[in-house]
ROBA-789784 format. One record per residue (C-alpha): x, z, y; residue number from 0. Coordinates in Angstrom, 3 decimals, decimal comma, always signed. Layout:
[[X; Z; Y]; NUM]
...
***
This chain:
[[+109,776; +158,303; +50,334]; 0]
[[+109,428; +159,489; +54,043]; 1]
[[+111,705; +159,837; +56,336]; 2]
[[+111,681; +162,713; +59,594]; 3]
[[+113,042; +161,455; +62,502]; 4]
[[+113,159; +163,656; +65,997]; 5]
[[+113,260; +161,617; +68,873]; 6]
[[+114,910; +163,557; +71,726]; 7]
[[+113,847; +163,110; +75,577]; 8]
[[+114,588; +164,423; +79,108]; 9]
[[+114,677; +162,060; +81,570]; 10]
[[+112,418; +159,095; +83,046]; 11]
[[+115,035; +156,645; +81,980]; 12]
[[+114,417; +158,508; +78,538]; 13]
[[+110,905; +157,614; +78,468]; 14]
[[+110,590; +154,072; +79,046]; 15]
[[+113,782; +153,405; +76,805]; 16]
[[+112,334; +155,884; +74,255]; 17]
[[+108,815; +154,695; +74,010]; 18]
[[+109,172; +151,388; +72,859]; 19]
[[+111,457; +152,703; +69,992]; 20]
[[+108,723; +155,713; +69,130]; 21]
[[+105,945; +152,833; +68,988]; 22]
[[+107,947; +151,225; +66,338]; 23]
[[+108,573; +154,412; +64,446]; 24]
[[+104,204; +154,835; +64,361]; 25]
[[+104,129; +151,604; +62,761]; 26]
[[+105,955; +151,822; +59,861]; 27]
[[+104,493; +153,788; +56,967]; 28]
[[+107,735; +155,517; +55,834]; 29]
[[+108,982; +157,146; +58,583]; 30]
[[+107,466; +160,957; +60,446]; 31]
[[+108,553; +161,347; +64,024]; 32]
[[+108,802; +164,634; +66,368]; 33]
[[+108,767; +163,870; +69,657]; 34]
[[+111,120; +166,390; +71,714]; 35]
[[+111,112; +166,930; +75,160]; 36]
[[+113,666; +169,051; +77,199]; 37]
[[+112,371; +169,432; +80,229]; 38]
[[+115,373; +168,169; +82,038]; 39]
[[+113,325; +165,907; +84,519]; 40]
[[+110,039; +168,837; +85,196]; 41]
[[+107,721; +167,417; +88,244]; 42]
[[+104,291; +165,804; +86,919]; 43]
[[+105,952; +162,669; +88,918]; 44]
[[+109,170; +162,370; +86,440]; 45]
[[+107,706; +163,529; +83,672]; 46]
[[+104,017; +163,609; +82,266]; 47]
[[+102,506; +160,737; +84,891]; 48]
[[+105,357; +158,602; +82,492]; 49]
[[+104,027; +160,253; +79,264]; 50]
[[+100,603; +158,775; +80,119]; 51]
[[+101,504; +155,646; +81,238]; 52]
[[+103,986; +154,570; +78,674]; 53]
[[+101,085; +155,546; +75,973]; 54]
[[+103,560; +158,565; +74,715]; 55]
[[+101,833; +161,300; +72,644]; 56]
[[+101,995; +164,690; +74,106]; 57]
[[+105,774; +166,099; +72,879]; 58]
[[+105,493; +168,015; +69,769]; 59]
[[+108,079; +170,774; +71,423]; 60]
[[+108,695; +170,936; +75,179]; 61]
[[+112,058; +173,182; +75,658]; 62]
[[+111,285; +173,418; +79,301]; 63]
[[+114,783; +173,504; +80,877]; 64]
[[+113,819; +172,317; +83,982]; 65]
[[+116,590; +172,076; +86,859]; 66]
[[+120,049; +173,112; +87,216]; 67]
[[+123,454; +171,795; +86,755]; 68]
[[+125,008; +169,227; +84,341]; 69]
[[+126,051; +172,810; +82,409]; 70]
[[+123,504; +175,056; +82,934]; 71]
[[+121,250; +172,061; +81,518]; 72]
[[+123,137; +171,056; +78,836]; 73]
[[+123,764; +174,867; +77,788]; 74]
[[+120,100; +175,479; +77,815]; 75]
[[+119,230; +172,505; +75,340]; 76]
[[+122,128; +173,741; +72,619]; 77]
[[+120,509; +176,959; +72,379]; 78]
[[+117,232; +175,879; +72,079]; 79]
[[+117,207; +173,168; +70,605]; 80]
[[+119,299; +173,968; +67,483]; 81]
[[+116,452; +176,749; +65,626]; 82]
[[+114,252; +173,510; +65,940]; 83]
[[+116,607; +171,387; +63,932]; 84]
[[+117,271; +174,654; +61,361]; 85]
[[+113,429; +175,261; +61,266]; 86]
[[+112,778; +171,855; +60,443]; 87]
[[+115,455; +169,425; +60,000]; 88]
[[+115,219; +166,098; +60,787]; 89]
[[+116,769; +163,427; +58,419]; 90]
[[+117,783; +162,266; +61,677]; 91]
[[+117,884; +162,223; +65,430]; 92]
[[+117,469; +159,478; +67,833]; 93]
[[+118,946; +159,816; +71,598]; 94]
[[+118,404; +157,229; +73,903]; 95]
[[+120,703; +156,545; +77,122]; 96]
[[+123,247; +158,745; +79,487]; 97]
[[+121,563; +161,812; +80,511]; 98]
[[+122,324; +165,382; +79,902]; 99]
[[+119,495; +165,802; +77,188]; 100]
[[+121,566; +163,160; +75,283]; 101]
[[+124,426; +164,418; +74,941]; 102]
[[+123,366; +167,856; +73,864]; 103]
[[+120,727; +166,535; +71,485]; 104]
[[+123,544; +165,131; +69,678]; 105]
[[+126,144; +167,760; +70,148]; 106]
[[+123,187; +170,032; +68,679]; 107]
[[+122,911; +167,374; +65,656]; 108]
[[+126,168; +166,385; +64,124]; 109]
[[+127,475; +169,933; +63,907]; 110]
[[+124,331; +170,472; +61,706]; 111]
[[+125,469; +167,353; +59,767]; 112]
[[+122,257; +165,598; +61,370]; 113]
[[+122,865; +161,389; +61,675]; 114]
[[+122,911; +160,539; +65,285]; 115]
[[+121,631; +157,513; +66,333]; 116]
[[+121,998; +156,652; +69,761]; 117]
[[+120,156; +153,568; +71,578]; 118]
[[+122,494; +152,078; +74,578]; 119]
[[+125,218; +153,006; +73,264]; 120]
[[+128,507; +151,357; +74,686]; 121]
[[+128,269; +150,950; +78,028]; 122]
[[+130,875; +151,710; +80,168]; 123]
[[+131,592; +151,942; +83,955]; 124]
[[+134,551; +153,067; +83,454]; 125]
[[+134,748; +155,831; +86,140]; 126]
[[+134,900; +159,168; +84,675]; 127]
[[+133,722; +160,166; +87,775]; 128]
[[+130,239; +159,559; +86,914]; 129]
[[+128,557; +162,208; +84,864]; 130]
[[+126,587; +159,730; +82,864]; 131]
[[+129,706; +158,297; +81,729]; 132]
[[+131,468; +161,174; +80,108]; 133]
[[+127,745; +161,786; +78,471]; 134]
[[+127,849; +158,231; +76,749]; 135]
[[+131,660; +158,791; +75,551]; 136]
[[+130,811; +161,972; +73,651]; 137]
[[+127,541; +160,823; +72,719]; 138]
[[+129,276; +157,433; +71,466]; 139]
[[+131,803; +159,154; +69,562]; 140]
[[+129,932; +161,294; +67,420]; 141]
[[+126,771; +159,062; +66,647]; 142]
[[+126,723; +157,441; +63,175]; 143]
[[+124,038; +154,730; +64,678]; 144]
[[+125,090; +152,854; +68,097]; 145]
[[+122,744; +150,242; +69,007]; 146]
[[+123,826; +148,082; +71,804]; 147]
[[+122,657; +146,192; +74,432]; 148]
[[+124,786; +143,897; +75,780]; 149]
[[+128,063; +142,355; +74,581]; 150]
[[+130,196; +144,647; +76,742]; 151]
[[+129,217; +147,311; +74,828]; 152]
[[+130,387; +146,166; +71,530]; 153]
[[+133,754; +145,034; +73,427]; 154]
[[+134,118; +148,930; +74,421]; 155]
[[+132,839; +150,616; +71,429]; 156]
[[+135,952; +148,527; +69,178]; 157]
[[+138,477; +148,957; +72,188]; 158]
[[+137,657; +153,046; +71,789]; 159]
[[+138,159; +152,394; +68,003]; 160]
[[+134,351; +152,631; +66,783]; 161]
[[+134,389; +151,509; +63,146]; 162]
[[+132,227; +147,926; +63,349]; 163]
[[+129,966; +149,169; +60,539]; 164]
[[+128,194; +151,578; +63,068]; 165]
[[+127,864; +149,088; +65,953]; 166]
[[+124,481; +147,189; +65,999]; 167]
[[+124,140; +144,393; +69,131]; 168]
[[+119,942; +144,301; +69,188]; 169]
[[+118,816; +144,114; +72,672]; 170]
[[+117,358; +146,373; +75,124]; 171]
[[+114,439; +148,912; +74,210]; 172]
[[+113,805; +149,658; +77,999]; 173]
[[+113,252; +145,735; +78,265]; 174]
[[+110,791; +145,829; +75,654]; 175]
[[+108,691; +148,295; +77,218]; 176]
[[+108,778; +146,103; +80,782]; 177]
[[+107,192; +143,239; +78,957]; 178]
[[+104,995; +145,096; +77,028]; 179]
[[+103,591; +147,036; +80,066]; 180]
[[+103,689; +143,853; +83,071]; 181]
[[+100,110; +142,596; +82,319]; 182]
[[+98,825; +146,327; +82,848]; 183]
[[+101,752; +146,478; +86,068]; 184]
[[+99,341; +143,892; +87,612]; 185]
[[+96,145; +145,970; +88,055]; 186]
[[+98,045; +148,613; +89,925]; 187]
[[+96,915; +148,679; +93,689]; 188]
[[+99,775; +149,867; +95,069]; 189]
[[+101,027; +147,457; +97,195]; 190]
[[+97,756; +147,362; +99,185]; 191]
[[+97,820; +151,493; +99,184]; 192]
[[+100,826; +151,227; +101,269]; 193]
[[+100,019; +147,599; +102,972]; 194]
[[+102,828; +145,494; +101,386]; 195]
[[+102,478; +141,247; +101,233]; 196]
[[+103,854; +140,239; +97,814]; 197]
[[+107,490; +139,145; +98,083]; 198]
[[+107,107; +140,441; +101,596]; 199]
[[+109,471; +143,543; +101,396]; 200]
[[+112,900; +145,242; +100,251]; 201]
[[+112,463; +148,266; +97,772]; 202]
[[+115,143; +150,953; +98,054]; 203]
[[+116,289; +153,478; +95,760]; 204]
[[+119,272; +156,040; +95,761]; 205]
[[+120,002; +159,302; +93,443]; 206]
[[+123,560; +158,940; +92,042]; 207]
[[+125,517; +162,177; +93,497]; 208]
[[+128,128; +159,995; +94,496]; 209]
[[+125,979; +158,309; +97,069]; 210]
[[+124,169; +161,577; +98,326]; 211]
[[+125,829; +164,315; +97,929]; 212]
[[+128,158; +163,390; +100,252]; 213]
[[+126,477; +163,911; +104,028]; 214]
[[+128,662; +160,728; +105,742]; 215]
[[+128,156; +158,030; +102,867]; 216]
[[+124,610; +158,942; +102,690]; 217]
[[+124,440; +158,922; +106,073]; 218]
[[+125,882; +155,159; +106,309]; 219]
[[+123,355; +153,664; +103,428]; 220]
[[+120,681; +155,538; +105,638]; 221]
[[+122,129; +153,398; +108,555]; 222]
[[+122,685; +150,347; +106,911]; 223]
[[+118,863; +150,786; +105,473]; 224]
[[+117,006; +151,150; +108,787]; 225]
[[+119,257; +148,059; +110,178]; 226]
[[+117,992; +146,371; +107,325]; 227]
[[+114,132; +147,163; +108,147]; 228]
[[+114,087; +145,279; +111,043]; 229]
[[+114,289; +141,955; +109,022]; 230]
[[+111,370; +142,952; +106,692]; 231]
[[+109,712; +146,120; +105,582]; 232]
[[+111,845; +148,906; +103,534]; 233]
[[+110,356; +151,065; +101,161]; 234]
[[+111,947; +153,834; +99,946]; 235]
[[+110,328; +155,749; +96,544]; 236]
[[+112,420; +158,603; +96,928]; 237]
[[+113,981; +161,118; +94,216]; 238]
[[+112,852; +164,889; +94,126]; 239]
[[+117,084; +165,241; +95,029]; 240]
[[+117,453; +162,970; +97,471]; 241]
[[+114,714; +164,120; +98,942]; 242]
[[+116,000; +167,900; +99,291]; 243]
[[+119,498; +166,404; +100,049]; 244]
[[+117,491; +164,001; +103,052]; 245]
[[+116,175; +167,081; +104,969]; 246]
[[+118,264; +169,311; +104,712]; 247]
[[+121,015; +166,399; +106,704]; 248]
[[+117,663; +165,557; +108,732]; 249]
[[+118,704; +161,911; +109,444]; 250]
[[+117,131; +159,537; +111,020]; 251]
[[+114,878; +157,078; +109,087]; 252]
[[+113,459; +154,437; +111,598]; 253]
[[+111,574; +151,930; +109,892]; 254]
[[+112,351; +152,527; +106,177]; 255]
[[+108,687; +153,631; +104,638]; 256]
[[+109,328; +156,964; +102,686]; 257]
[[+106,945; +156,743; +99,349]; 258]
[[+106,821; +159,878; +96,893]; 259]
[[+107,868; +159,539; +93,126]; 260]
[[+105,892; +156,829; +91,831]; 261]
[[+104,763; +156,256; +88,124]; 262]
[[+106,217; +153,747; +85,443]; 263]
[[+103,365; +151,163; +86,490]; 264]
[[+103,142; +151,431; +90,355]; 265]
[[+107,312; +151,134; +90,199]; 266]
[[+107,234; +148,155; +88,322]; 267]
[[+104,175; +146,673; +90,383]; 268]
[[+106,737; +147,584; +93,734]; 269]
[[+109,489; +146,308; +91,991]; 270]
[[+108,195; +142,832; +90,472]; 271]
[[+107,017; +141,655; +93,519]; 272]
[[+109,632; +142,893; +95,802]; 273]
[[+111,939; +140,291; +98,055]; 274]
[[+114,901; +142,416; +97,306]; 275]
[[+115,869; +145,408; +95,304]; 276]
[[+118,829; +148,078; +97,077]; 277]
[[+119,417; +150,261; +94,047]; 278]
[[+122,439; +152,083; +92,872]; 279]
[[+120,326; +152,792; +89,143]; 280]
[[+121,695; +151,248; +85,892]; 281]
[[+118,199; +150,667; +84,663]; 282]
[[+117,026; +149,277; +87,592]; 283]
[[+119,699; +146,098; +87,364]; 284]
[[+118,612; +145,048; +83,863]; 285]
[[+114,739; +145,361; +84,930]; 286]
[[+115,470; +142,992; +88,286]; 287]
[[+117,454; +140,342; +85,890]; 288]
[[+113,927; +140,385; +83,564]; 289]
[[+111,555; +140,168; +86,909]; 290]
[[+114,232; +137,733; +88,956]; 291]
[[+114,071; +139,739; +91,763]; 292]
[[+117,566; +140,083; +93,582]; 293]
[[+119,211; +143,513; +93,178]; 294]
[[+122,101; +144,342; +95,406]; 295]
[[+123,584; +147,582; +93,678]; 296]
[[+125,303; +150,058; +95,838]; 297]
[[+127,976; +151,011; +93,880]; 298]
[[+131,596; +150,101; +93,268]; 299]
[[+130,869; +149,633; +89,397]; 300]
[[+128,495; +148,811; +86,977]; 301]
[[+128,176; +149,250; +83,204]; 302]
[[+125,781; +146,679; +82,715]; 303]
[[+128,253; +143,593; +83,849]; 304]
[[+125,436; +140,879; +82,024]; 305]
[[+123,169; +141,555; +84,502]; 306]
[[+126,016; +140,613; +87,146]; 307]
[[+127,250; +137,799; +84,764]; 308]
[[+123,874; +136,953; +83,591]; 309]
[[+121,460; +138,266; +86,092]; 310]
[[+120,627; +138,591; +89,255]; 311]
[[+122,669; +141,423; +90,362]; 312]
[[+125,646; +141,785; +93,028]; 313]
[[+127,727; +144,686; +93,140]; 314]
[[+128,494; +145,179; +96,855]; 315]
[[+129,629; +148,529; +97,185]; 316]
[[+128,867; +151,319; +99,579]; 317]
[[+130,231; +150,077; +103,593]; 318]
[[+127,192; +149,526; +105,716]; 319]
[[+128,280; +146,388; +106,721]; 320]
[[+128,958; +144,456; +103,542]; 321]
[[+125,391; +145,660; +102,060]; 322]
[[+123,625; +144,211; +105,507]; 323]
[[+126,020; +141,133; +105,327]; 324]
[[+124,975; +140,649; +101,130]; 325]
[[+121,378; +141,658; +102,102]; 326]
[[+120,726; +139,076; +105,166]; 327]
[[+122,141; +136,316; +102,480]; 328]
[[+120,321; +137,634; +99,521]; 329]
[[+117,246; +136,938; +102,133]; 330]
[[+118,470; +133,790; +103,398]; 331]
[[+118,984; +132,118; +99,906]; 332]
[[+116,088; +130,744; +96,885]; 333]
[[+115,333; +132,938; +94,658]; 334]
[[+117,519; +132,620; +91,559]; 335]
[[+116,816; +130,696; +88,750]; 336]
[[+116,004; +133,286; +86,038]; 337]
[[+118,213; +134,058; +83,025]; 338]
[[+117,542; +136,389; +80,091]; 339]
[[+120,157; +137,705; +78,483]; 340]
[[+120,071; +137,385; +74,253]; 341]
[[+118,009; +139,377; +72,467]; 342]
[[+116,340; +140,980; +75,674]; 343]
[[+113,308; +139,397; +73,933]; 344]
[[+111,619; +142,707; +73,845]; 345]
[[+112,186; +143,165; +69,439]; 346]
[[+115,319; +145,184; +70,606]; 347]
[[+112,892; +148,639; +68,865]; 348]
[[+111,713; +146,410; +65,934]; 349]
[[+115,322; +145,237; +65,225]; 350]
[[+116,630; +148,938; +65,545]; 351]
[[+113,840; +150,324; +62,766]; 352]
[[+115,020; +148,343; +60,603]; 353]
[[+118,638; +149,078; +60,392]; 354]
[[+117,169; +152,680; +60,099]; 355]
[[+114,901; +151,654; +57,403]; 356]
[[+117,469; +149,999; +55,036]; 357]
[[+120,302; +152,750; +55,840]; 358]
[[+117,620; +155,931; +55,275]; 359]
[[+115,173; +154,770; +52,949]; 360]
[[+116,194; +151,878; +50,908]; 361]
[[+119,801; +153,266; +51,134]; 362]
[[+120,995; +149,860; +51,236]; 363]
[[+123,688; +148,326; +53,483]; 364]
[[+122,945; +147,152; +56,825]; 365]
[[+125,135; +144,451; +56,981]; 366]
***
């Protein structure tokens, strides 16, 4: 018997959580996949350098949706994505994460009667606020598969009333593709491209709208920033968005070093080796408690509390002064001793194929 899966992908958070799974999928005998791509993330920097990289085959359909907002994206992806799941229908579909190309993916599936599964499912910053977060609620709610990555998420998915049959705890798939790809991290050159000592720097990034959007709290991490890079060097990889949002404001950037889009293996290089990460990315907090680098997230909540609990990462909010006061300890103190949280053990992809293979194929229980 085989078994069709389409794997569904938009975003560079997409790619490194969905390539470990996909990698998986190739080794088992039983299973076809179609690899989808919306388009949502379009520059050769967010999109096909990470292809390459993460040893992703070329999508097998590329919807091309390119930019726009939350809706217009979203919108685009129902209408094109649903004659590919008529033409061809998947026995089912496998979203990964938060991002706009998740949620309609599986909008687009389970009113076709398509199984859902979605990997990350559960977490929860609970700030509906956040357009990620009302993505991972309606994505939640309708997938028949929810494969979790940290206990939280199996705390919120029963709280919201998810039946315990369809909640799976089995790690984190984007951790599995960090240790997979850290031997291959180490031959990039990038730290002596841009003439950065090992453990001899801060790395910065920013992209949430929350943070800059709005002209005087983007203005204020800017501030707080360039303080900041008078201690040590401060290198900032910066977002196609931010970007258009930074000159347009034209603020002042003394001393941080402005780097373009980076690829999966240069970021991780930066990032491994970095004194301290400034970050207000989800991803980015679980891939500093792996690496033990410090992470200071600028945000006033997380929904990945392990890698607070667990990890290496402080929440400390968005006032200049409390991130320079949290950075100049984070600086001051040892590095922490490192923790990995269960099951990020990089099997999180191995454990998820097989709850697919006994549910689809051998049609036996997964419990």
């Amino acid at each position: 018997m085989s078994v069709r899966l389409d794997c569904v992908v938009g975003a560079r958070p997409n790619f490194m959580k969905m390539a470990a799974v996909f990698k998986e999928i190739r080794r088992r005998p039983h299973f076809r996949a179609r690899l989808i791509h919306t388009g949502q993330h379009y520059s050769p920097e967010m999109s096909e350098a990470f292809f390459r990289e993460l040893e992703l085959p070329a999508p097998d359909c590329n919807l091309e949706i390119g930019q726009g907002t939350p809706t217009v994206q979203t919108a685009g992806i129902l209408q094109r994505l649903e004659p590919l799941f008529l033409q061809d229908r998947p026995d089912a579909v496998i979203v990964v994460g938060d991002v706009n190309s998740t949620v309609a993916a599986a909008l687009v599936a389970v009113r076709l009667g398509i199984p859902i599964a979605h990997v990350e499912a559960g977490l929860r910053s609970f700030d509906r606020g956040m357009p990620e977060e009302i993505n991972r609620l309606v994505a939640d709610v309708i997938s028949d598969f929810l494969f979790v990555t940290e206990p939280s998420g199996v705390k919120n998915l029963l709280a919201e009333g998810m039946s315990s049959d369809k909640i799976f705890l089995v790690g984190n798939v984007m951790i599995d593709t960090l240790l997979s790809s850290l031997s291959q991290a180490e031959h990039s050159d990038v730290l002596e491209r841009f003439g950065l000592d090992p453990r001899g720097y801060a790395v910065v990034t920013l992209h949430r709208p929350s943070n800059v959007d709005d002209p005087e709290r983007f203005r204020g991490l800017l501030s707080a920033l360039s303080e900041l890079a008078r201690s040590l060097p401060v290198v900032f990889p910066i977002h196609p968005r931010t970007r258009q949002h930074l000159e347009r404001g034209g603020w002042d950037t003394t001393g941080l070093q402005l780097l373009p889009p980076l690829g999966y293996l240069d970021f991780l290089r930066l990032m491994s080796q970095a004194r301290l990460m400034l970050t207000d990315s989800g991803g980015i907090q679980e891939e500093t408690t792996i690496l033990n680098v410090p992470c200071l997230t600028l945000r006033e909540n997380t929904e990945r509390p392990i890698t607070v609990e667990q990890g290496t990462n402080q929440l400390v909010g968005i006032d200049p002064d409390t991130i320079l006061a949290a950075a100049r300890r984070s600086l001051a103190a040892p590095s922490p001793a490192p923790r990995a949280p269960d099951l990020w053990d990089g099997q999180a992809a191995h454990r998820i194929l097989d709850i697919l293979e006994n549910a689809l194929i051998h049609k036996t229980a997964v419990r």
